[in-house]
C-alpha positions as CSV (number, residue, x, y, z in Angstrom):
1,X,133.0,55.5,134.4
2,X,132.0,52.5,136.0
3,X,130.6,49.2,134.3
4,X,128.3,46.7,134.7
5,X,127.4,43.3,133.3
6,X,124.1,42.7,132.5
7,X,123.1,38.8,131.9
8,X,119.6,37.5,130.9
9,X,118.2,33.9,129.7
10,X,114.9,33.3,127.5
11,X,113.7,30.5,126.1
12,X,112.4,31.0,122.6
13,X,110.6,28.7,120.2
14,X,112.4,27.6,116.8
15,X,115.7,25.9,116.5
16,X,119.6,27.8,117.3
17,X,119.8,27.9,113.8
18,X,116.4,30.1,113.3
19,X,117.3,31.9,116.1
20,X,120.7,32.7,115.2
21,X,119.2,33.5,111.7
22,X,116.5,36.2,112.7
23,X,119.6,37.9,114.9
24,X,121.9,38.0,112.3
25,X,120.1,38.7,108.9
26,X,119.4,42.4,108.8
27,X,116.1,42.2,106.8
28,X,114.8,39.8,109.6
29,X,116.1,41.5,112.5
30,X,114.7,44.6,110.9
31,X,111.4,42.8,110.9
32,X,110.9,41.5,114.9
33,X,112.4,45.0,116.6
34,X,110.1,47.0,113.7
35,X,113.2,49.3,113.0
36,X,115.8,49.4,110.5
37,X,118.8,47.0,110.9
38,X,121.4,45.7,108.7
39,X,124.1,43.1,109.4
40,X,127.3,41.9,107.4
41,X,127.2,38.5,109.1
42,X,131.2,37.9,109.3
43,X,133.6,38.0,111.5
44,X,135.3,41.7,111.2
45,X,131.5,42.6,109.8
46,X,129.6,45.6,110.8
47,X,126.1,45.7,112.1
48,X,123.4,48.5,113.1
49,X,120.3,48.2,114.8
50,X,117.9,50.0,116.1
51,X,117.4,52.6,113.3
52,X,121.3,53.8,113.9
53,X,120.9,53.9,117.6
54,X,123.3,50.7,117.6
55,X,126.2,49.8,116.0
56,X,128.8,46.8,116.3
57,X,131.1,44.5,114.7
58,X,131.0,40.7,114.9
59,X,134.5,39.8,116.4
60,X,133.2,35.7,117.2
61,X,130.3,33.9,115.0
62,X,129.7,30.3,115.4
63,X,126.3,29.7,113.4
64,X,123.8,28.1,115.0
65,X,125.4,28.5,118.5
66,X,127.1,31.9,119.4
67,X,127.2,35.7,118.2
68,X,130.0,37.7,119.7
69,X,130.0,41.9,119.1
70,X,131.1,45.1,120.1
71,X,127.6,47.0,120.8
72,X,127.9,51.1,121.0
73,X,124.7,52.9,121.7
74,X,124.2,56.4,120.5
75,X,123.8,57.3,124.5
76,X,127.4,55.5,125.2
77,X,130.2,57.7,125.5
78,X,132.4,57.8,122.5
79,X,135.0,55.0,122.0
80,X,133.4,52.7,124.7
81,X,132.2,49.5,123.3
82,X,131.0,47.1,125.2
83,X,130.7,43.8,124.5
84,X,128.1,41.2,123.6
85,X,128.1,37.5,123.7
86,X,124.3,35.4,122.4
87,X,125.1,31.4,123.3
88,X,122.6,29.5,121.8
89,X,121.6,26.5,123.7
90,X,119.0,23.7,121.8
91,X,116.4,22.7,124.6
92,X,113.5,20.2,124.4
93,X,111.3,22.8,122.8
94,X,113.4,25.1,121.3
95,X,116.5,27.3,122.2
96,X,117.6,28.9,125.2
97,X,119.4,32.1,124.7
98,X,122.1,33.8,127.1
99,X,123.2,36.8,126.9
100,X,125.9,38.6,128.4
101,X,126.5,42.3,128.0
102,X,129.6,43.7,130.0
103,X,131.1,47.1,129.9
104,X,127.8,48.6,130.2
105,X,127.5,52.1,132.0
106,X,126.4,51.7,135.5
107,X,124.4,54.9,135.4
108,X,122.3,53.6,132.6
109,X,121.7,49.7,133.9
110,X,118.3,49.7,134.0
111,X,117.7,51.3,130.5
112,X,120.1,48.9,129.0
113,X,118.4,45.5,131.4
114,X,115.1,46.9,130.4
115,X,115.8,47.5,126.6
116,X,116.8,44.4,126.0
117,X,113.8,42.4,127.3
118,X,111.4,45.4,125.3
119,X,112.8,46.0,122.5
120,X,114.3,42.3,121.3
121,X,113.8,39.6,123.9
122,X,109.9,40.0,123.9
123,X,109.5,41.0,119.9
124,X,112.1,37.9,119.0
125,X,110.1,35.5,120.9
126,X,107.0,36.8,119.2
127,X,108.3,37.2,115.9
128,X,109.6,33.1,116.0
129,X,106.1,32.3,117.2
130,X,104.8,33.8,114.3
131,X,103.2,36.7,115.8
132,X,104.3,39.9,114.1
133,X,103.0,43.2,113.8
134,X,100.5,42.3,116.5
Protein backbone atom coordinates (compact mmCIF):
# COMPACT_ATOMS: atom_id res chain seq x y z
CA UNK A 1 0.00 0.00 0.00
CA UNK A 2 1.37 3.20 -0.61
CA UNK A 3 1.24 6.40 1.69
CA UNK A 4 0.95 9.77 1.61
CA UNK A 5 1.28 12.84 3.77
CA UNK A 6 -1.21 15.20 3.82
CA UNK A 7 -0.36 18.82 5.50
CA UNK A 8 -2.74 21.72 5.81
CA UNK A 9 -2.54 25.34 7.78
CA UNK A 10 -5.71 27.45 8.98
CA UNK A 11 -5.87 30.26 10.94
CA UNK A 12 -8.65 30.13 13.41
CA UNK A 13 -9.96 32.76 15.84
CA UNK A 14 -9.62 32.04 19.74
CA UNK A 15 -6.47 31.36 21.65
CA UNK A 16 -4.22 27.64 21.38
CA UNK A 17 -5.66 26.98 24.45
CA UNK A 18 -9.49 27.27 23.11
CA UNK A 19 -8.43 25.67 20.26
CA UNK A 20 -6.71 22.77 21.73
CA UNK A 21 -9.84 22.63 24.11
CA UNK A 22 -12.62 22.29 21.40
CA UNK A 23 -10.23 19.39 19.71
CA UNK A 24 -9.75 17.58 22.65
CA UNK A 25 -13.02 17.68 24.89
CA UNK A 26 -15.36 15.08 23.37
CA UNK A 27 -18.62 17.03 24.24
CA UNK A 28 -17.08 20.06 22.26
CA UNK A 29 -15.70 18.33 19.46
CA UNK A 30 -19.00 16.47 19.31
CA UNK A 31 -20.48 19.92 19.05
CA UNK A 32 -18.41 21.78 15.87
CA UNK A 33 -18.33 18.35 13.51
CA UNK A 34 -22.27 17.72 14.62
CA UNK A 35 -21.42 14.01 15.30
CA UNK A 36 -20.74 12.05 18.23
CA UNK A 37 -17.14 12.10 19.66
CA UNK A 38 -15.57 11.29 22.80
CA UNK A 39 -11.95 11.81 23.96
CA UNK A 40 -9.85 10.59 27.10
CA UNK A 41 -7.51 13.56 26.82
CA UNK A 42 -4.20 11.62 28.09
CA UNK A 43 -1.43 10.40 26.79
CA UNK A 44 -2.06 6.43 26.21
CA UNK A 45 -5.98 7.81 26.02
CA UNK A 46 -8.41 6.73 23.42
CA UNK A 47 -10.46 8.93 21.19
CA UNK A 48 -13.43 8.43 18.51
CA UNK A 49 -14.79 10.79 16.25
CA UNK A 50 -16.92 11.01 13.67
CA UNK A 51 -19.82 8.94 15.07
CA UNK A 52 -17.20 5.68 15.16
CA UNK A 53 -15.91 6.32 11.72
CA UNK A 54 -12.52 7.39 13.65
CA UNK A 55 -10.63 6.13 16.30
CA UNK A 56 -7.14 6.97 17.91
CA UNK A 57 -5.03 7.17 20.86
CA UNK A 58 -3.09 10.26 22.01
CA UNK A 59 0.58 9.08 22.07
CA UNK A 60 1.98 13.18 22.50
CA UNK A 61 -0.27 16.12 24.27
CA UNK A 62 1.17 19.31 25.10
CA UNK A 63 -1.91 21.61 26.08
CA UNK A 64 -2.20 24.60 24.51
CA UNK A 65 0.29 23.74 21.80
CA UNK A 66 0.39 20.19 20.20
CA UNK A 67 -1.99 16.93 19.83
CA UNK A 68 -0.25 13.89 18.67
CA UNK A 69 -2.53 10.45 17.60
CA UNK A 70 -2.85 7.41 15.83
CA UNK A 71 -6.04 8.11 13.50
CA UNK A 72 -7.77 4.81 11.89
CA UNK A 73 -10.74 5.33 9.68
CA UNK A 74 -13.35 2.80 9.31
CA UNK A 75 -12.25 2.79 5.30
CA UNK A 76 -8.36 2.17 6.46
CA UNK A 77 -7.22 -1.27 6.11
CA UNK A 78 -7.01 -3.05 9.41
CA UNK A 79 -3.98 -2.40 11.68
CA UNK A 80 -2.79 0.72 9.69
CA UNK A 81 -2.75 3.79 11.77
CA UNK A 82 -1.54 6.59 10.59
CA UNK A 83 -0.49 9.32 12.36
CA UNK A 84 -1.55 12.78 13.36
CA UNK A 85 0.30 15.76 14.63
CA UNK A 86 -2.05 19.48 15.47
CA UNK A 87 0.88 22.27 16.43
CA UNK A 88 -0.80 25.08 17.68
CA UNK A 89 0.85 28.33 16.79
CA UNK A 90 -0.57 31.80 18.81
CA UNK A 91 -0.73 34.58 15.88
CA UNK A 92 -1.77 38.20 16.18
CA UNK A 93 -5.35 37.31 16.00
CA UNK A 94 -5.61 33.99 17.10
CA UNK A 95 -3.97 30.59 16.32
CA UNK A 96 -2.55 29.01 13.40
CA UNK A 97 -3.05 25.32 13.23
CA UNK A 98 -0.82 22.70 11.29
CA UNK A 99 -1.56 19.70 10.65
CA UNK A 100 0.26 16.77 9.47
CA UNK A 101 -1.30 13.43 8.58
CA UNK A 102 1.18 10.74 7.23
CA UNK A 103 0.63 7.23 6.48
CA UNK A 104 -2.43 8.01 4.72
CA UNK A 105 -3.54 5.74 1.69
CA UNK A 106 -2.61 7.13 -1.51
CA UNK A 107 -5.70 5.83 -3.20
CA UNK A 108 -7.92 7.73 -0.88
CA UNK A 109 -5.84 11.34 -0.72
CA UNK A 110 -8.27 13.38 -1.81
CA UNK A 111 -11.13 12.05 0.46
CA UNK A 112 -8.85 12.30 3.40
CA UNK A 113 -7.34 16.23 2.03
CA UNK A 114 -10.92 17.01 1.43
CA UNK A 115 -12.41 15.60 4.75
CA UNK A 116 -10.43 17.42 6.71
CA UNK A 117 -11.10 20.90 5.48
CA UNK A 118 -15.29 19.81 5.39
CA UNK A 119 -15.82 18.08 8.05
CA UNK A 120 -13.37 19.92 10.89
CA UNK A 121 -11.26 22.68 9.53
CA UNK A 122 -14.34 24.69 8.19
CA UNK A 123 -17.00 23.64 11.18
CA UNK A 124 -13.91 24.36 13.92
CA UNK A 125 -13.35 27.72 12.50
CA UNK A 126 -17.12 28.37 12.68
CA UNK A 127 -17.82 26.83 15.84
CA UNK A 128 -14.82 29.30 17.55
CA UNK A 129 -16.43 32.19 15.82
CA UNK A 130 -19.50 31.42 17.40
CA UNK A 131 -21.38 30.27 14.54
CA UNK A 132 -22.94 26.88 15.23
CA UNK A 133 -25.65 25.00 13.80
CA UNK A 134 -25.91 27.60 11.09
Amino acid sequence: MEVITIVQEIELAGSPSTVYEAYMDGAQHAEFTGMPAASDPREGGKMMAGGGYIHGTYTELVPGKRIVQTWHAADFPEGHDPRLELDLEPTGTGTLLRMTHSGVPEDIRDEIDEGWKRHYWNLLARYLAGDVGN
